[in-house]
C-alpha positions in Angstrom: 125.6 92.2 132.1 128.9 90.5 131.6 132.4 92.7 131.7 132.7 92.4 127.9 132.6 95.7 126.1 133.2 94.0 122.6 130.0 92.2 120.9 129.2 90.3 117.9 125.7 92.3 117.5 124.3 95.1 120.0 121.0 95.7 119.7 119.2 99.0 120.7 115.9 98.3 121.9 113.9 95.3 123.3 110.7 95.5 120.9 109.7 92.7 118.9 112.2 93.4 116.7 115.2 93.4 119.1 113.8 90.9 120.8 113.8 88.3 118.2 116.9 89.0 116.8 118.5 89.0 120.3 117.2 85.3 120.9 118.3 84.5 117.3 121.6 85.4 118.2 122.0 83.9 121.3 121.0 80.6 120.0 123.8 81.0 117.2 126.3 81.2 120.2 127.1 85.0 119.7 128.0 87.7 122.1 124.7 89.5 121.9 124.0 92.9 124.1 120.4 94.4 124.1 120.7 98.2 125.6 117.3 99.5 126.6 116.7 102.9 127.9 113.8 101.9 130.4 114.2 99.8 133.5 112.2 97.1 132.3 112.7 94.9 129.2 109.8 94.6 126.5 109.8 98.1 124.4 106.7 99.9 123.6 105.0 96.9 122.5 104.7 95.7 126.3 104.6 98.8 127.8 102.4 101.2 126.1 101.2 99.7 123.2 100.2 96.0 121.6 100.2 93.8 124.8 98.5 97.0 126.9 95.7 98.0 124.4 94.8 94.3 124.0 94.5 93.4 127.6 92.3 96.5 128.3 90.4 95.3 125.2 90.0 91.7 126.7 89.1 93.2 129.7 86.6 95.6 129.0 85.0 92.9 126.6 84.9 90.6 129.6 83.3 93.1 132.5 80.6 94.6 130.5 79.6 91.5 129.9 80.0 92.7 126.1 79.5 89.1 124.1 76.8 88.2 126.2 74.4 91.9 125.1 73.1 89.7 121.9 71.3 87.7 124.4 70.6 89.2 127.9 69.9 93.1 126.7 71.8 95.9 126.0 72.0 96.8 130.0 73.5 93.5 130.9 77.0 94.0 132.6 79.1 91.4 134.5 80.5 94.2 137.2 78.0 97.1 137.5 80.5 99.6 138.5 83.6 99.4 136.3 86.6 101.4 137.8 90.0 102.4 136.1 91.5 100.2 138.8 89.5 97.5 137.4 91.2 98.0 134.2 94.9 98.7 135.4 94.8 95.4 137.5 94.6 93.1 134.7 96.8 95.2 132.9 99.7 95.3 135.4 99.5 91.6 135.7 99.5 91.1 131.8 103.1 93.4 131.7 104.6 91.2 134.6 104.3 88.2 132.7 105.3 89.2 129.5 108.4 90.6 131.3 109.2 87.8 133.0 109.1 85.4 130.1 111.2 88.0 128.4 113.7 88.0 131.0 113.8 84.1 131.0 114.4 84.0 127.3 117.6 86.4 127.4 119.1 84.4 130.3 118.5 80.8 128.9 120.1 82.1 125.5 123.1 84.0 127.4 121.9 87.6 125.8 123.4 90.2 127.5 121.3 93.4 128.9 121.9 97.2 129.9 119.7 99.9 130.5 120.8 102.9 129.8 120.3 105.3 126.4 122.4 104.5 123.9 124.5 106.9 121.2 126.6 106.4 118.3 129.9 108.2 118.5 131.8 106.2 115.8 130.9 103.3 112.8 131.1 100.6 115.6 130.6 102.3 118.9 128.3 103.5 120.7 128.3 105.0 124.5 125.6 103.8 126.8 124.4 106.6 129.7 122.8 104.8 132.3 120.3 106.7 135.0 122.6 106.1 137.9 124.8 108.7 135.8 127.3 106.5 134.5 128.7 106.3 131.0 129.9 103.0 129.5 131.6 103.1 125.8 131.0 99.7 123.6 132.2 98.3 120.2 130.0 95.6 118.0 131.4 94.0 114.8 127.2 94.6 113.7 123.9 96.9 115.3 120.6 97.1 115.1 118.3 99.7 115.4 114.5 98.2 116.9 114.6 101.7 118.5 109.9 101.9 118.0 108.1 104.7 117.9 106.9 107.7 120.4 104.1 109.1 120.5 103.4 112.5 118.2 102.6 115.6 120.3 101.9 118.5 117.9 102.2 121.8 119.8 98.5 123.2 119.4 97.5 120.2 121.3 97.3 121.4 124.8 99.0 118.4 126.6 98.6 118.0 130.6 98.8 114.2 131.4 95.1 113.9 133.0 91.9 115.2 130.6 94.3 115.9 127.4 96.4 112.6 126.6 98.3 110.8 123.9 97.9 107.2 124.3 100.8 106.0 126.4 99.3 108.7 129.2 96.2 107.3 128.5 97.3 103.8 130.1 97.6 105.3 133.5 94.1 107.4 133.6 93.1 107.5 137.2 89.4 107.6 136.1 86.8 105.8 132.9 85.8 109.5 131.7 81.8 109.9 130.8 82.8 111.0 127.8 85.6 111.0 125.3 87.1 112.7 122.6 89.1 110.8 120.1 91.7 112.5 117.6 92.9 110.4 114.6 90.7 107.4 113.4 94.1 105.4 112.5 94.5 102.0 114.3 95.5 103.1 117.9 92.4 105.5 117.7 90.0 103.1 116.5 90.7 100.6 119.3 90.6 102.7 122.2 87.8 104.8 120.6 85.7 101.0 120.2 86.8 100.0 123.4 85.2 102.6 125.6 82.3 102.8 123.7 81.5 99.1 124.6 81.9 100.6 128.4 79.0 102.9 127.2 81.0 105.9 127.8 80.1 108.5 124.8 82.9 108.7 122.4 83.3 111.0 119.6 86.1 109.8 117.0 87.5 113.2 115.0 89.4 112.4 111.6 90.2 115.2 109.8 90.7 113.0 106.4 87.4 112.2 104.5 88.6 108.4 104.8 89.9 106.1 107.4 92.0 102.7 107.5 92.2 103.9 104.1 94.4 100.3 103.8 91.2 98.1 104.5 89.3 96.9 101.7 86.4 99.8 101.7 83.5 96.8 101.6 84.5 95.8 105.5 84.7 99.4 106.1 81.0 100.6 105.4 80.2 96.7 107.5 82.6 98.5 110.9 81.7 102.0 110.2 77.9 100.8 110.3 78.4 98.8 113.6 80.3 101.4 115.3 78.0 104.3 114.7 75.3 101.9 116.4 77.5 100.7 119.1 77.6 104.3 120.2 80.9 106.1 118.0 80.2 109.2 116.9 82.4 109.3 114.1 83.1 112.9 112.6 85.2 112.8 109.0 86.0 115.4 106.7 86.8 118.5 109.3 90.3 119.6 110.6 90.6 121.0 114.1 91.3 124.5 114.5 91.6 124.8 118.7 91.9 122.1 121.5 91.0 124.1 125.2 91.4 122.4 128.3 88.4 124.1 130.1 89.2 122.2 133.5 86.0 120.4 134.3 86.2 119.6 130.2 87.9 119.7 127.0 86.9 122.0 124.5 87.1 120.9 120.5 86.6 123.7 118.1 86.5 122.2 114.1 87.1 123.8 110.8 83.4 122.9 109.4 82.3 125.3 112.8 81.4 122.4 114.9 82.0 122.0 118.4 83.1 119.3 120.5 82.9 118.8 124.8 84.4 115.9 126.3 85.3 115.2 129.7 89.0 114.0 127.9 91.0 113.9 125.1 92.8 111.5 123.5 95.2 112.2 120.9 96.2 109.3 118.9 97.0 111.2 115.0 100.2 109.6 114.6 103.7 108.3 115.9 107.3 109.0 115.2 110.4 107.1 115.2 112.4 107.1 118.2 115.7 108.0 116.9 116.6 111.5 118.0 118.4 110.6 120.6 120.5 108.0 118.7 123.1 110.4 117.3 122.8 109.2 114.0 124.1 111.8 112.2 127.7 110.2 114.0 127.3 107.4 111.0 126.0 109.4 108.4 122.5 107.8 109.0 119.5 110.1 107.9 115.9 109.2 109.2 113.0 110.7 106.8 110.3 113.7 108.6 108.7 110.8 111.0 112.1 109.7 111.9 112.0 106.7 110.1 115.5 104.7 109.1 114.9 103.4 105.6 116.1 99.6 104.7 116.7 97.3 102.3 113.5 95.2 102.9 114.9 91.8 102.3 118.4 92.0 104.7 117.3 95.1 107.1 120.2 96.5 106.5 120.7 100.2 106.3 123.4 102.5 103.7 125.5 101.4 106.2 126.2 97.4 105.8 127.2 97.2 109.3 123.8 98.5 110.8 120.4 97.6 110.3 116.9 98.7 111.4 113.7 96.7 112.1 110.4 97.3 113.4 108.1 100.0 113.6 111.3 102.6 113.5 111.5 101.4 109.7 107.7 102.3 109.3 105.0 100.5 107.3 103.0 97.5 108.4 104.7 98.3 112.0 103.2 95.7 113.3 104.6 93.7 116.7 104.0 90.5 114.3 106.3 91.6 111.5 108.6 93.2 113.9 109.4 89.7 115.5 109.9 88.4 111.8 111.9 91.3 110.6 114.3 91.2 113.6 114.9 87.2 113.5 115.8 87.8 109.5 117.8 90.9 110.4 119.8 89.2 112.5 120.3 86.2 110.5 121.5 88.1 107.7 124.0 90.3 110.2 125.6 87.0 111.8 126.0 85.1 107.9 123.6 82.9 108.7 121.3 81.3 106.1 117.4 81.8 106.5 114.1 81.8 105.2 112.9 84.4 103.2 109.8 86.4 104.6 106.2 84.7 103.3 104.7 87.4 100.7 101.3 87.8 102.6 100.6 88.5 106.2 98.2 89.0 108.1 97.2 92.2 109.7 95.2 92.5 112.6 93.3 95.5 113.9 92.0 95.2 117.8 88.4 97.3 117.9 85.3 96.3 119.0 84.6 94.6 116.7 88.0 92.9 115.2 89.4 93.7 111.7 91.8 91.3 110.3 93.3 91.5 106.7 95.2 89.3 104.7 96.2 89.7 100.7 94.8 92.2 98.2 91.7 94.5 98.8 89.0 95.0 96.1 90.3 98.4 95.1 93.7 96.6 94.9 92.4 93.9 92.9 90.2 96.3 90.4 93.8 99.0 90.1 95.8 96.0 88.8 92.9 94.9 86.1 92.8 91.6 87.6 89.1 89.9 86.8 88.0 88.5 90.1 85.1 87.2 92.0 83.8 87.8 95.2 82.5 85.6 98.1 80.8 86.6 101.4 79.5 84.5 104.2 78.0 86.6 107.4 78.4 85.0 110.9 74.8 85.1 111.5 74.8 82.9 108.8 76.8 80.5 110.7 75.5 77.8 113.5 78.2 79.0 115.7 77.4 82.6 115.0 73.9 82.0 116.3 75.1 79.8 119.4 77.4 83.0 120.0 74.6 85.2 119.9 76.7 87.1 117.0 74.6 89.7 114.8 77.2 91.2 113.4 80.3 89.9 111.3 81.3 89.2 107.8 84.1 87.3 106.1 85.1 88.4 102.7 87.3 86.1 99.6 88.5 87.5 96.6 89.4 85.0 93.8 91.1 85.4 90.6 88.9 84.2 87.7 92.1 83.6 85.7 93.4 81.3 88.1 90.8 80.6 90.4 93.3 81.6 93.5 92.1 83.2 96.6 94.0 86.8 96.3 92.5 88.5 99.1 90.3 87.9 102.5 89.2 90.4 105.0 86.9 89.8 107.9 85.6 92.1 110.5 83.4 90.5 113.7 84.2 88.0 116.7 87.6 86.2 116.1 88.9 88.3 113.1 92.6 87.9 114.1 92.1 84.2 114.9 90.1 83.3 111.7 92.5 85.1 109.4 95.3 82.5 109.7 93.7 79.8 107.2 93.5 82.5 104.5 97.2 83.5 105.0 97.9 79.7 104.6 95.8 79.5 101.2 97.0 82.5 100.2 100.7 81.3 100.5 100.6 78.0 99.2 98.5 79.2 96.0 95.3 77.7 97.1 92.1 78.1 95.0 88.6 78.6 95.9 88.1 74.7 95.5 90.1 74.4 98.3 87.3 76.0 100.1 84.5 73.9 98.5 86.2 70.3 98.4 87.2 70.4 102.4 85.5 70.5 105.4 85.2 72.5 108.3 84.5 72.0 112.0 81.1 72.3 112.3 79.7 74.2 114.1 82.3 76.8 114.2 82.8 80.4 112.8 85.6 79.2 110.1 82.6 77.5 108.6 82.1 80.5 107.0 84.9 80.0 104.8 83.1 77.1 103.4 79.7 79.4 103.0 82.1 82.0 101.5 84.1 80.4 98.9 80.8 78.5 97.7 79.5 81.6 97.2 82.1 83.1 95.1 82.3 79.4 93.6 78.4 79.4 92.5 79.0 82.1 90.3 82.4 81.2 88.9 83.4 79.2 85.4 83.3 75.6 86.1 86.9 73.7 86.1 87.0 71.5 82.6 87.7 68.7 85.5 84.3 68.9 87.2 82.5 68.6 84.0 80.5 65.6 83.3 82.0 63.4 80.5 80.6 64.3 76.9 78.5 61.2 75.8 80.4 59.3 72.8 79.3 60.1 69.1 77.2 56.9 68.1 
């Protein structure tokens, strides 16, 4: 860090969010400081959550030999004897990187860097104590607030770091458990409950709702509940908990409905909360809602106070690390007086289980709420040449079209390469494209986005022809 104490923008927190906006800054030639509490840059996107759970995903896909089943039987593995070690290796190596690049990015665009906890104690100050026990008082013309998310740990949840977790402990487990016990069926539970299930350790996946990824269109999720169940997920809906025991050699689950649960671990994933307790907001006359969430305006970031903005998951929904890196570049655009392009309307969102979910646009239910007439297309990979080269049983891509204006409103897809296909329906979807886009062009063949092509003929098939296609009327003699 340099000896200034004055800055342009400070930024609390090196997420996606701050991360972005730090590097947006620094290329507009601005004194830029990024305070982070830990030692290492990267937030809990690098640490503890997106980059983490998606290696170990990768991972665990590539040692059981999980793509490959289709073909060589259900006992085929690539290592026999997977170890948490085995895990953790690829995992530590992942975190390096990323933090290495991040630390290369700050440098090259002269962004300054202190770790320490920061605190409001005026409109433009804020005092920065640092581990070694020092306290350093700075000033900033602008701030924003990319502070994340930490994990929720309700007090009838029995906590002790080793067989009862929440899911940044659950990183550093020193052992794969035989079986696990997963609480919440939101995104972060899904994953890891999908995940070890394609180790072939027995999972149970507790949601006390009657629903989950209540979000996703509900066609794709009877097509993932199905394929869970059968990759081994016992998934339990409907039932609240009423007592969590940690019974030493296992963990003890007693449900409303009277049901009981035994696990050799527990993993409690119902929830986050915004990291902002410690920020001293009340110094600024910022309030946070009963997460701890800092509300916006959702075009400039900014908060009540025009001086300080928010971005990322601490703002709440989509809290994704992919909207958090757009939110903070706009954020600090709009901080620094510096023209920029608006935000595209529809984005994708990508969920990382076993298998993938990725959604982009409006869901059925969406679609049928607003009284928009619409038609539906469906292609299944198996369906596709590449989906039987991949060995693929599994895996459906879904288009909804507007029979008004024959626009492509909404796609989801759950199988192989969800997050990766997803992208050419986020670029039809923002540049107004129809379903003959679908029909006229052509695809790679043989690869899975063929099944855009299989899709949007479907939905075409069925849908009024275009006065433009139709055959000439013969002349009146």
């Amino acid at each position: 860090m340099s000896s200034a104490t004055h800055y342009d923008l400070i930024i609390i927190g090196s997420g996606p969010a701050g991360r972005s906006a730090a590097i947006q800054a620094g290329k507009l030639k601005r004194r830029v400081l990024v305070i982070d509490r830990k030692d290492r840059l990267g937030g809990v996107s690098v640490h503890t959550g997106t980059i983490p759970s998606k290696t170990l995903r990768e991972t665990v896909l590539n040692l059981s030999g999980w793509r490959e089943r289709s073909f060589y039987g259900r006992s085929y593995r690539v290592k026999d004897d997977i170890e948490a070690q085995d895990l953790k290796s690829r995992l530590h190596m992942t975190l390096d990187y990323e933090v290495d690049v991040l630390e290369h990015q700050f440098n090259r665009n002269h962004v300054d860097t202190l770790n320490g906890l920061a605190r409001f104690t005026g409109p433009k100050t804020v005092e920065v104590a640092t581990e070694a026990g020092e306290t350093t008082s700075l000033t900033a013309d602008r701030f924003l607030i990319s502070t994340g998310t930490r994990t929720y740990r309700p007090d009838y949840v029995p906590f002790n770091g080793t067989t009862i977790v929440d899911s940044d402990e659950f990183l550093e487990l020193a052992r794969i458990p035989r079986s696990l016990t997963v609480v919440g069926a939101g995104v972060i539970g899904v994953e890891y409950a999908t995940m070890f299930a394609a180790l072939d350790v027995r999972v149970t996946l507790i949601e006390p709702r009657d629903s989950f990824l209540d979000f996703i269109d509900r066609t794709l999720i009877q097509e993932f509940t199905h394929q869970i169940r059968e990759n081994g997920v016992d998934l339990r809906l409907g039932s609240p908990i009423e007592k969590i025991e940690d019974a030493g050699d296992h963990v003890e689950i007693t449900m409303g409905n009277g049901r009981h649960v035994r696990s050799e671990m527990l993993l409690f994933a119902a929830g986050r909360m915004g990291a902002t307790q410690k920020l001293n907001l009340s110094a600024v006359g910022l309030e946070t809602d009963h997460r701890g969430r800092i509300e916006v305006d959702r075009k400039t970031y900014q908060t009540k106070l025009g001086h300080i903005y928010a971005a990322g998951d601490v703002i709440g929904h989509p809290s994704l690390a992919s909207t958090s890196l757009q939110q903070g570049r706009v954020a600090a655009c709009h901080a620094l007086g510096v023209p920029t392009l608006s935000e595209s309307p529809w984005y994708p969102y990508g969920i990382y289980s076993v298998p993938e979910i990725s959604t982009c646009g409006m869901s059925e239910e969406e679609m049928q709420e607003r009284g928009i007439p619409y038609e539906v297309g469906i292609a299944r990979f198996r369906e596709t040449s590449r989906g039987h080269i991949m060995g693929l049983e599994h895996g459906m891509l879904k288009m909804l079209f507007s029979l008004k204006t024959r626009r492509v409103l909404g796609v989801q897809i759950v199988g192989e390469g969800a997050t990766e296909l997803i992208h050419i329906a986020q670029a039809v979807l923002n540049l107004k494209g129809t379903v003959d886009y679908f029909v006229q062009n052509t695809f790679n063949y043989p690869t899975l986005a063929e099944a855009y092509k299989i899709a949007g003929l479907d939905a075409f098939n069925r849908m009024p022809i275009p006065e433009e296609f139709k055959p000439p009327k013969p002349e009146a003699d």
